[in-house]
DRENRO-886392 format. One record per residue (C-alpha): residue number from 1; residue in one letter; x, y, z. Coordinates in pm, whole numbers, plus 32768, in hexadecimal, padded with zeros to 4 digits. Layout:
> NUM;A;X;Y;Z
...
***
This chain:
> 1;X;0ECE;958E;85F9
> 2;X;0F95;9615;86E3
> 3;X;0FC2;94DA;87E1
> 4;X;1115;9465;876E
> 5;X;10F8;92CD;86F3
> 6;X;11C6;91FF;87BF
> 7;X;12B9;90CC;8701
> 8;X;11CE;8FD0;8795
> 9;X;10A9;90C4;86D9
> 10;X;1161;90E8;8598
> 11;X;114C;8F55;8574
> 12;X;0FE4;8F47;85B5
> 13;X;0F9C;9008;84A9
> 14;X;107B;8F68;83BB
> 15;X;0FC9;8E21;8420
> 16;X;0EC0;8E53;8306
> 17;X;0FCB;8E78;8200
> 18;X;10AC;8D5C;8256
> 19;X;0F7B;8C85;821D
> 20;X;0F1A;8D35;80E9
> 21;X;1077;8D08;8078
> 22;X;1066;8BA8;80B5
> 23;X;0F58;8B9F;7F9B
> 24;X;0FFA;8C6D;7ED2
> 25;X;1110;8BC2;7EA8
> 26;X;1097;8A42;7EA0
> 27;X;0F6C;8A90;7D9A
> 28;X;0FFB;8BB5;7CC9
> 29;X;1145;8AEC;7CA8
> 30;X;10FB;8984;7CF4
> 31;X;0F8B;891E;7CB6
> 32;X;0F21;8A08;7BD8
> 33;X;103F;89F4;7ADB
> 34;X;1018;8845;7B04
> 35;X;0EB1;8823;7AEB
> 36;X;0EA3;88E6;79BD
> 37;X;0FB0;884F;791E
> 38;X;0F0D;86F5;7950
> 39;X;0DE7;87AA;789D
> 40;X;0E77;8818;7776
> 41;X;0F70;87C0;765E
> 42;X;10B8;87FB;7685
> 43;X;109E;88D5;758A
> 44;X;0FB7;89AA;7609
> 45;X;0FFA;89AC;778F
> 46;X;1091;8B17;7776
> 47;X;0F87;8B8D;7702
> 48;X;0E8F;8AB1;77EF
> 49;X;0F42;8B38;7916
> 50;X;0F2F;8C93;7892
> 51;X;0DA9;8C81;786F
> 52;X;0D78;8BE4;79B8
> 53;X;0E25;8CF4;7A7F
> 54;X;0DCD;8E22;79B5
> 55;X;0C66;8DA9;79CB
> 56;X;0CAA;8DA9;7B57
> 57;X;0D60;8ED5;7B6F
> 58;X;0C3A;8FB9;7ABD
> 59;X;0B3E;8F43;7BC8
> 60;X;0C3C;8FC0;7CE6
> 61;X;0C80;90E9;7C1A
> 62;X;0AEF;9139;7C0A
> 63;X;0AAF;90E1;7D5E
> 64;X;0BE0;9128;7E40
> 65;X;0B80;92BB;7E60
> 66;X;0A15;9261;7E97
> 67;X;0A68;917D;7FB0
> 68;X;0B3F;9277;8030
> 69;X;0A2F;93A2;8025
> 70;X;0938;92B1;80D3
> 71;X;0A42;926D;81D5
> 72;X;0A7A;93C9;821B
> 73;X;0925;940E;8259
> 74;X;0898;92EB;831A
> 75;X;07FB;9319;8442
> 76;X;07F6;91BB;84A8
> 77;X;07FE;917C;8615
> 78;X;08D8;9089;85C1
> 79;X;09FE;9166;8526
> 80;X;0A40;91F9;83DC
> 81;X;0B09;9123;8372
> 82;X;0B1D;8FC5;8426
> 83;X;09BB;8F48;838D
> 84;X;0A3B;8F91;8212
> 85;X;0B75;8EBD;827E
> 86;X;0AEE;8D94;831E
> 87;X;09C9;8D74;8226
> 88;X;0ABC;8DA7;80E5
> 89;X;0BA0;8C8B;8155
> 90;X;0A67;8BB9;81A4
> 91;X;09E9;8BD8;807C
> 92;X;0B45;8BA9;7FAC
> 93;X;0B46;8A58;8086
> 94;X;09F0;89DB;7FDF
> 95;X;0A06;8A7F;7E8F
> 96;X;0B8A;89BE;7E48
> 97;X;0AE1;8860;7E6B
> 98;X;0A0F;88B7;7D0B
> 99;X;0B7D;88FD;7C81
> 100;X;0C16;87C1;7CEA
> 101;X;0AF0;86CF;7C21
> 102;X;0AE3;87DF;7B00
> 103;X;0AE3;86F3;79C9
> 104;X;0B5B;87DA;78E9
> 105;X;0BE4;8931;78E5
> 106;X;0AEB;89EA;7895
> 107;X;0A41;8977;7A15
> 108;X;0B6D;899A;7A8B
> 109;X;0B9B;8B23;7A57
> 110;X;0A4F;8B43;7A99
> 111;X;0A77;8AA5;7BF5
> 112;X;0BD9;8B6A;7C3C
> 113;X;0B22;8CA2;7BB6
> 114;X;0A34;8C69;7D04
> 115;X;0B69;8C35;7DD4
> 116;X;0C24;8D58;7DA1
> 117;X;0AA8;8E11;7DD6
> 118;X;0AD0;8D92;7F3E
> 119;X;0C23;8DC3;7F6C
> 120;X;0C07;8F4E;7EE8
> 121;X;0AD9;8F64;7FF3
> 122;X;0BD6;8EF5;80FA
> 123;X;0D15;8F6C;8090
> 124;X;0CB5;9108;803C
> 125;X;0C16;9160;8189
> 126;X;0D58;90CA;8233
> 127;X;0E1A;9206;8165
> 128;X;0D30;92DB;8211
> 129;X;0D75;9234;8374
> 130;X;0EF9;9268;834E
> 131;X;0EAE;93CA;8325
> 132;X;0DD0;93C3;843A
> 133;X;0EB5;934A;8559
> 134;X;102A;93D5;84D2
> 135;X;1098;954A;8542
> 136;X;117C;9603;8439
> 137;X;12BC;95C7;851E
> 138;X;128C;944F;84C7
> 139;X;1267;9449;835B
> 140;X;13A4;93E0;8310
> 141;X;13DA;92EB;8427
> 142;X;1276;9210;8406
> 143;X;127F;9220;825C
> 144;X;13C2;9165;82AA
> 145;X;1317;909A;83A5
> 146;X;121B;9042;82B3
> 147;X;1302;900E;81D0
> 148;X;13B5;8EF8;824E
> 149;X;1273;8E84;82CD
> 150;X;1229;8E5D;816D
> 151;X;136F;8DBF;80F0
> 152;X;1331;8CBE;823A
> 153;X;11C8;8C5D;8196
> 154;X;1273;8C3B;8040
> 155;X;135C;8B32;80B8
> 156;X;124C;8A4D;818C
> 157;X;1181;8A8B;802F
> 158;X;12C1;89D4;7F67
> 159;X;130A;88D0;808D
> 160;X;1166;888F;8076
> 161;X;11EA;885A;7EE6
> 162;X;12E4;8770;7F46
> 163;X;1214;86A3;7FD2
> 164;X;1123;86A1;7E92
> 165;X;10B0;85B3;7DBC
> 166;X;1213;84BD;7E12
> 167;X;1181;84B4;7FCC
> 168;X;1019;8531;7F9C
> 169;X;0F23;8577;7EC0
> 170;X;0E66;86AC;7E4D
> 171;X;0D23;8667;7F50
> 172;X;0E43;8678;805E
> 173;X;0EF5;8797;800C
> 174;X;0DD4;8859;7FF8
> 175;X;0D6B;87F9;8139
> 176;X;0ED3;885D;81B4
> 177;X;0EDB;89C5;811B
> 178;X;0DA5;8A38;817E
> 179;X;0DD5;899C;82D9
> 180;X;0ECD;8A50;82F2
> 181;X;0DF6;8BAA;826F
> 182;X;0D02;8BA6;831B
> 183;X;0DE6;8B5E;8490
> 184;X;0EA6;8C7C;8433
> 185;X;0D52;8D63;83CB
> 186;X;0CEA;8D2A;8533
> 187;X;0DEC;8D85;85B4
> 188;X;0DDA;8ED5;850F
> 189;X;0CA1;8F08;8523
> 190;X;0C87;8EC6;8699
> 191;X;0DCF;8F1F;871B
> 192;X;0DF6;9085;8671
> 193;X;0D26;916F;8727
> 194;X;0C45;9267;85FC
> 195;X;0C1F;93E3;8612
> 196;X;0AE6;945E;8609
> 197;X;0AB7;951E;84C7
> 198;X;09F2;9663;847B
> 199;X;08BD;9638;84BD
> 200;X;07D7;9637;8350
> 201;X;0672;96C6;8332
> 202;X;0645;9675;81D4
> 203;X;0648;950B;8180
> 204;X;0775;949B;8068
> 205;X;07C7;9607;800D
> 206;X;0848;9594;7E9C
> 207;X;06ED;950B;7E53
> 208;X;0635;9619;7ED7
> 209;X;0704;9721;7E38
> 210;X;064C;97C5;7CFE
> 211;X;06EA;97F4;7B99
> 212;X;06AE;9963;7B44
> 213;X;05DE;9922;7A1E
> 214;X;04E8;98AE;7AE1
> 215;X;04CF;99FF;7BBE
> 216;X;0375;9AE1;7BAE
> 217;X;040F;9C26;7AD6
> 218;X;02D2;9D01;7B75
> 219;X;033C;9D0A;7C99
> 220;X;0327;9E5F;7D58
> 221;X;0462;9F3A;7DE1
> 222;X;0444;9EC5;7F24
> 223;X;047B;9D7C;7F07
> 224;X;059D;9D8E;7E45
> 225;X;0610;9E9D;7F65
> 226;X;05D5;9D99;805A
> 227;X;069F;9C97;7F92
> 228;X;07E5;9D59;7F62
> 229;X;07DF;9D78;80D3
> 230;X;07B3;9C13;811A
> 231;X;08EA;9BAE;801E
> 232;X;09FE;9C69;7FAA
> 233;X;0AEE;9C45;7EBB
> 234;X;0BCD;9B0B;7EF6
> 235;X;0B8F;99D0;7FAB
> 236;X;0C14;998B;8119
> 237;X;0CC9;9A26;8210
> 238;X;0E12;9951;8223
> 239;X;0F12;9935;8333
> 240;X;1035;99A8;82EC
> 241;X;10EC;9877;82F5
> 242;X;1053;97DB;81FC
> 243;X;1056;98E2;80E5
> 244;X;11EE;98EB;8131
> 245;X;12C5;9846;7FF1
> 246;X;132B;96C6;8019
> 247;X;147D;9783;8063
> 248;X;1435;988B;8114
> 249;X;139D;9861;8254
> 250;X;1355;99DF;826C
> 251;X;1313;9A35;8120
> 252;X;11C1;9B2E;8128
> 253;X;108E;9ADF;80E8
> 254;X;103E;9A55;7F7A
> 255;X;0F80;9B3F;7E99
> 256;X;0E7B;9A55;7E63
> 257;X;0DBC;9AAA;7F93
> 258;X;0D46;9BBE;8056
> 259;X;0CD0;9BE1;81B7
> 260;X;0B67;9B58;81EC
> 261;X;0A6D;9BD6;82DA
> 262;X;0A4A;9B58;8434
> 263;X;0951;9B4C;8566
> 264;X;0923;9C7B;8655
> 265;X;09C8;9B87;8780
> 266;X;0B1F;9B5B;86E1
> 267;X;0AD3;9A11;865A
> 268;X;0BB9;9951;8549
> 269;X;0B36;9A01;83F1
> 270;X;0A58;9920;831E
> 271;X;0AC9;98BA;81D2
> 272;X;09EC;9988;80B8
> 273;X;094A;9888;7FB4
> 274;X;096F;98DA;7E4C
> 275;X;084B;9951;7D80
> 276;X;0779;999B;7E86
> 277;X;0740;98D3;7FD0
> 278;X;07D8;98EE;8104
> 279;X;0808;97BB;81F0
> 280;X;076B;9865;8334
> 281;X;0836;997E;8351
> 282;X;0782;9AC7;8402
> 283;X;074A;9BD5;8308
> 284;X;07E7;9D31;838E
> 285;X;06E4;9E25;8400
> 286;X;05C0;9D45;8445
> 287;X;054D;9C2A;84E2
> 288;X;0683;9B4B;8550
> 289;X;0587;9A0F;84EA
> 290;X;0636;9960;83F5
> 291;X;058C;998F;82AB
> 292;X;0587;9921;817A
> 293;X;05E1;9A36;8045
> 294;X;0503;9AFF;7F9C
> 295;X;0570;9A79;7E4B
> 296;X;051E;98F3;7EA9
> 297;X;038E;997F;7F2A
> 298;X;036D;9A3F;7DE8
> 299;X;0373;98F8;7D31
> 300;X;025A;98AD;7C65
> 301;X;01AD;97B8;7D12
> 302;X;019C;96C6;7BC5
> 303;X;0338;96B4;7BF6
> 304;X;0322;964F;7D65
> 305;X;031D;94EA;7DB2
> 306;X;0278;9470;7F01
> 307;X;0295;9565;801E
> 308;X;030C;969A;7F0D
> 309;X;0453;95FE;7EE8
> 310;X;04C7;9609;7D99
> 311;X;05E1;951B;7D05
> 312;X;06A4;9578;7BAB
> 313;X;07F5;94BA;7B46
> 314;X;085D;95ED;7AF8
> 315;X;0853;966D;7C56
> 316;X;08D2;9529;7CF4
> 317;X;09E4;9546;7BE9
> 318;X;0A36;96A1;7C4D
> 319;X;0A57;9664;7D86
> 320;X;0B1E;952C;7DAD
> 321;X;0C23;958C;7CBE
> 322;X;0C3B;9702;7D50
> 323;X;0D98;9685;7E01
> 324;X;0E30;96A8;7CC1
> 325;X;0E19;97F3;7CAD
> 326;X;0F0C;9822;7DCD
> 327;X;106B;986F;7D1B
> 328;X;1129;978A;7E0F
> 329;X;1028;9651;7E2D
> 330;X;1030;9661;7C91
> 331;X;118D;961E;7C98
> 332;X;11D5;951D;7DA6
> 333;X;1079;9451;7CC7
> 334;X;1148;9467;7B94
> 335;X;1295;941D;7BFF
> 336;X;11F6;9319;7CC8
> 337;X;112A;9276;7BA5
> 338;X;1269;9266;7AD2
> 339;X;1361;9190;7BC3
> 340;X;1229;90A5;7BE4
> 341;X;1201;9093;7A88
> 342;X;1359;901E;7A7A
> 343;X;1313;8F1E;7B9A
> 344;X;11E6;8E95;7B0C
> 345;X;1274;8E73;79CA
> 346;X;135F;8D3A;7A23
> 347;X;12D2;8CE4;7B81
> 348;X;116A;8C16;7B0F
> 349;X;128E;8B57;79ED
> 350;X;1380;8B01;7B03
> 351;X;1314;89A9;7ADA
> 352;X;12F8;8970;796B
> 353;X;144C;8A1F;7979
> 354;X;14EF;8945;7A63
> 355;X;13FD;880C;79B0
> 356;X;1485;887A;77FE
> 357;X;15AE;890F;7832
> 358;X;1694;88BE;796D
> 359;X;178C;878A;7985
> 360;X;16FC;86F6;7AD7
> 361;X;177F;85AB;7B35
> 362;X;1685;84B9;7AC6
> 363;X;15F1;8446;7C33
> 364;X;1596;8595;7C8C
> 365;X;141D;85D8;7C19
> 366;X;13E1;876E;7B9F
> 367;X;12F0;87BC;7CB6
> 368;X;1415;8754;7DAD
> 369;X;1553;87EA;7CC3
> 370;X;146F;893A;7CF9
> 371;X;1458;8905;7E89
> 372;X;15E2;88F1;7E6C
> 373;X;1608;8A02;7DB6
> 374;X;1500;8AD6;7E69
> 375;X;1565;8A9F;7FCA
> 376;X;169B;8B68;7FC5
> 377;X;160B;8C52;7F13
> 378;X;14D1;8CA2;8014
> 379;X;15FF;8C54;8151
> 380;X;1698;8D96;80A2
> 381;X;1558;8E6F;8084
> 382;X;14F3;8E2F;81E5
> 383;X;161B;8EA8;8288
> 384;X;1680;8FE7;8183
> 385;X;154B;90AD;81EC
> 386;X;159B;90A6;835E
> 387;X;1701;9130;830F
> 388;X;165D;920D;81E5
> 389;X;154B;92A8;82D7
> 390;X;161C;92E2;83E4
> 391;X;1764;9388;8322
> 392;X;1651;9449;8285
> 393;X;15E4;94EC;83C6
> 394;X;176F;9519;8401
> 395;X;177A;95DE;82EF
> 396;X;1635;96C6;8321
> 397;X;155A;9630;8265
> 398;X;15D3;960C;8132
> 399;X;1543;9500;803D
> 400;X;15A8;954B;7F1E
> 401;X;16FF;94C7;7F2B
> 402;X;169B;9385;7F7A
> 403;X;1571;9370;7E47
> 404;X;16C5;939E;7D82
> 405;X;1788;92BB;7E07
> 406;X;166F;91B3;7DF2
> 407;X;165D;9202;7C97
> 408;X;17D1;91D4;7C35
> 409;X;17D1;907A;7CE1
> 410;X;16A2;9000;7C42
> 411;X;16C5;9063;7ADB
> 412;X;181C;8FD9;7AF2
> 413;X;17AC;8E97;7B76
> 414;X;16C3;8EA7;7A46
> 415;X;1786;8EA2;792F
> 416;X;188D;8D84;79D2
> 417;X;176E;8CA2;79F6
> 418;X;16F0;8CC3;7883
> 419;X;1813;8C5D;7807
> 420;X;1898;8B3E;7905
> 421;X;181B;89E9;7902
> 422;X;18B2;894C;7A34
> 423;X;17E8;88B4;7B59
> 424;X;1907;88E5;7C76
> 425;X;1916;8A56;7C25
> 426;X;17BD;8ABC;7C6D
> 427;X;17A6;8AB3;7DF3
> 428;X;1900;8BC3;7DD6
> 429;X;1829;8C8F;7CEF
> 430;X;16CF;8C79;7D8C
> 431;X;1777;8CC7;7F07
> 432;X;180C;8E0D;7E41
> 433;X;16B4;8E3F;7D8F
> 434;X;161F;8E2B;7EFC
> 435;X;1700;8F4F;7FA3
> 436;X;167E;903E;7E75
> 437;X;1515;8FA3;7E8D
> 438;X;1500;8FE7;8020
> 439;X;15C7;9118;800B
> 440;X;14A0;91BB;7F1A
> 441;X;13BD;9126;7FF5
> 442;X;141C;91A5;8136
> 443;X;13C7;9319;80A1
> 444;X;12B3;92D5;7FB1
> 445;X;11A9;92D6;80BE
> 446;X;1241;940E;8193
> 447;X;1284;94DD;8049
> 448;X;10F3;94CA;8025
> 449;X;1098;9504;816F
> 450;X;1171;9640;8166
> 451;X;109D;96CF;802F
> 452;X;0F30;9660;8097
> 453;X;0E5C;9770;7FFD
> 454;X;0D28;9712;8112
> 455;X;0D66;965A;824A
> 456;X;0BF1;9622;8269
> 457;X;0BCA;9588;8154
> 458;X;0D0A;94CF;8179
> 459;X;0C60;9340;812A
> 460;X;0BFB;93DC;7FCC
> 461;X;0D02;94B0;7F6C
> 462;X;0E20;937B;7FBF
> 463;X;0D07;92CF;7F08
> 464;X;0D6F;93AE;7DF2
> 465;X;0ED9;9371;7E1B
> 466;X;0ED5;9213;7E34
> 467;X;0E41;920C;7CBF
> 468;X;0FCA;926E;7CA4
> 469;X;0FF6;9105;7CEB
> 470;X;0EB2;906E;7C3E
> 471;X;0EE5;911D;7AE0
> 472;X;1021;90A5;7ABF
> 473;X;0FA2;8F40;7AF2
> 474;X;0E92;8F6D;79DD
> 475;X;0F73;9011;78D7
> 476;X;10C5;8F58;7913
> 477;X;103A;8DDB;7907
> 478;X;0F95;8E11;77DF
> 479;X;1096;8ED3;773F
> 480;X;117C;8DD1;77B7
> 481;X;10DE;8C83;7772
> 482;X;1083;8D08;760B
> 483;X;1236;8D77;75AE
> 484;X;12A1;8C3E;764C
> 485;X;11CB;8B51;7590
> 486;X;122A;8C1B;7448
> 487;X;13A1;8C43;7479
> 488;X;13F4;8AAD;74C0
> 489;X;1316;8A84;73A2
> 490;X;1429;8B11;72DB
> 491;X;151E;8A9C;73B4
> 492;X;1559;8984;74FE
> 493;X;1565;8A70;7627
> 494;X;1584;8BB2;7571
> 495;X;1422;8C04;7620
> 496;X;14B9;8C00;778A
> 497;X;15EA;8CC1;770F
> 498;X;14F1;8DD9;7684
> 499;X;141F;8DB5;77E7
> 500;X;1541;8DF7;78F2
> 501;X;15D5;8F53;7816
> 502;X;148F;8FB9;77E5
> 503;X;1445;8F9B;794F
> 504;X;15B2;9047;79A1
> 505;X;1540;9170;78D0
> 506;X;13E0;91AC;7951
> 507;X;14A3;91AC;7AF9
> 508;X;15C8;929A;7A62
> 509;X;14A6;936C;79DB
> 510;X;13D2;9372;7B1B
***
């Protein structure tokens, strides 16, 4: 886009997320860890914690570039992306009730499995969105925006767990939170103007796109003549600000791409699909009709599915996880997926922490020692990215400073909290936690949107990205819940101690 996004236009789109942050925080720290503790042993609520979020996590992690893809190619006249968002929180909102009566834990993973099927449907075509409406010049400026948009939902999310179960119970705060969701989705949704995206011939592309097994051998000369003309080698023709290095704003042009073809008239080139099909892109020489390739029409007719349209995992698998071939997206994913692993490793145990191990005057419930302790911390990480995102436009645009700073103050936040036991010290080390949290956070979002391989396709490949976020969530609770029930089996609190280095090694790695 090239319509700069004014501050009043940077809020409406964090909107969504403050909402979605409001969930996040009250069920993945609050609800989630309490309800499941009330349905296990205490013996085994590590490891019932661990199954209930890892089980939620792989349904995101299977559906969040899917939802994406879909985005990115709807031609709703409703908008790419608003339907996805308003129906995912909708249906969140009525799948949740089925976890709140859940008898027993096995119904109640089952039920949060369906929720966080909604909430990837609304959540990963909001990525796409953000890409959408913000130019390059405002990377830095709206990821710290969104940042502290997000830190903002975070601490509603623990004042909504102050309230709970000691004020009101678990019918009301749901109510509450996704009250809250679903004001803030509309607000998105209506108040952010979309762009129209490039217009698609083919229907869902990464179903349609043919696995070259399946292609006729006998083909004659011609046709293959006709299909190196319609693709060459290498996949899109990228601006060149977004194949510049997270640090380098005019870095050239990765190596992973090559210039695509384009239209007679000078219009915007059209991204070449992999293995074969082109999304309505003219081929050169002929007709400027879009077409479909020669390679998807030589399909055997027994691998076409209704209309000639052939699906193969393989192909959708190619194609949604062709981001990662992109040097610089690879490495913001994995640095990325190691700080959350770190983050995820003590945040869901933040309340069995504060419940096992800390010396909390005896009047003060856990669910409301954690609201203490969290507010300062979230006060922190809402008002770091705003200094972090704007020093880092100071500076030209350099991020990586600040990941390392964020990384220094967090690990060493880390390791003094698995060894103190103190309830008075933990709002002084969750506000420091907060300034590293928010600092990474104010240049998470703009280091990715500096290295997007394909803006078309920019739902599904931050789709791709965000499984940064949702791997980490399936491999560190389980990991977690499994060493800490282990370790205080050999000795009292020994499991939390292992927990909080562990998560200071996997951020100092990332």
């Amino acid at each position: 886009p090239e319509r700069p996004l004014t501050f009043t236009g940077q809020l409406l789109l964090g909107a969504f997320w403050w909402g979605a942050s409001v969930w996040i925080y009250s069920f993945l720290v609050v609800f989630v860890p309490h309800s499941t503790s009330d349905l296990a042993s205490k013996s085994n609520e590590g490891k019932a914690l661990a199954v209930t979020l890892a089980a939620g996590s792989v349904i995101a992690i299977l559906f969040s570039p899917m939802f994406g893809a879909l985005s990115d190619r709807s031609k709703s006249r409703y908008g790419k992306r608003r339907p996805y968002m308003v129906l995912g929180v909708a249906g969140s909102f009525l799948s949740v009730w089925g976890m709140s009566a859940a008898p027993n834990l096995a119904l109640y993973v089952a039920f949060f499995t369906l929720v966080q099927f909604f909430n990837t449907m609304a959540v990963s075509p909001w990525n796409g969105l953000v890409a959408d409406s913000v130019p390059k010049a405002q990377f830095a400026t709206t990821s710290g925006v969104i940042a502290s948009v997000v830190a903002f939902g975070n601490l509603c999310g623990a004042g909504v767990g102050l309230l709970y179960p000691s004020v009101i119970g678990l019918s009301t705060a749901y109510l509450i939170v996704y009250a809250l969701w679903m004001a803030s989705t509309l607000i998105t949704a209506f108040g952010v103007r979309e762009v129209r995206g490039v217009s698609n011939d083919t229907v869902l592309a990464i179903f349609d796109t043919p696995s070259p097994e399946l292609l006729d051998k006998d083909d004659s000369s011609g046709d293959e003549e006709g299909d190196e003309e319609a693709h060459p080698t290498g996949h899109s023709a990228l601006p060149h600000s977004l194949t510049a290095t997270a640090d380098d704003d005019s870095a050239a042009p990765s190596s992973d791409t090559t210039p695509a073809s384009s239209s007679s008239s000078g219009s915007t080139p059209q991204r070449m699909q992999p293995m074969g099909v082109t999304m309505g892109s003219p081929v050169p020489g002929r007709s400027s009709t879009p077409v479909r390739s020669a390679a998807a029409a030589r399909l055997h007719p027994r691998h076409r599915g209704r209309g000639g349209h052939h699906w193969s995992l393989r192909s959708l698998a190619h194609d949604v996880l062709q981001p990662l071939r992109s040097h610089d997206f690879r490495w913001v994913f994995i640095t990325r997926m190691m700080v959350q692993l770190g983050l995820y490793t003590v945040q869901e145990f933040l309340l069995l922490y504060i419940k096992n191990v800390i010396d909390r005057p005896n009047d003060i419930t856990p669910e409301t020692a954690l609201g203490y302790a969290a507010a300062p911390l979230l006060f922190s990480a809402f008002v770091s990215p705003f200094v972090c995102g704007w020093y880092s436009r100071r500076l030209g645009d350099k991020r990586k400073v600040f990941v390392y700073l964020a990384g220094i103050i967090m690990v060493s936040v880390d390791v003094v909290l698995a060894f103190q036991r103190t309830f008075f010290l933990l709002p002084i080390l969750g506000f420091i936690f907060g300034i590293g949290w928010g600092c990474f956070a104010a240049i998470d979002f703009a280091l990715v949107l500096d290295v997007l391989p394909r803006p078309e396709d920019a739902a599904k490949d931050l789709g791709v990205w965000n499984l940064s976020l949702l791997v980490p969530m399936t491999m560190a609770a389980p990991i977690a819940g499994v060493l800490l029930d282990f370790f205080n089996d050999i000795s009292d609190d020994l499991g939390y101690v292992v927990l909080f280095l562990l998560s200071a090694a996997y951020i100092a790695t990332g």
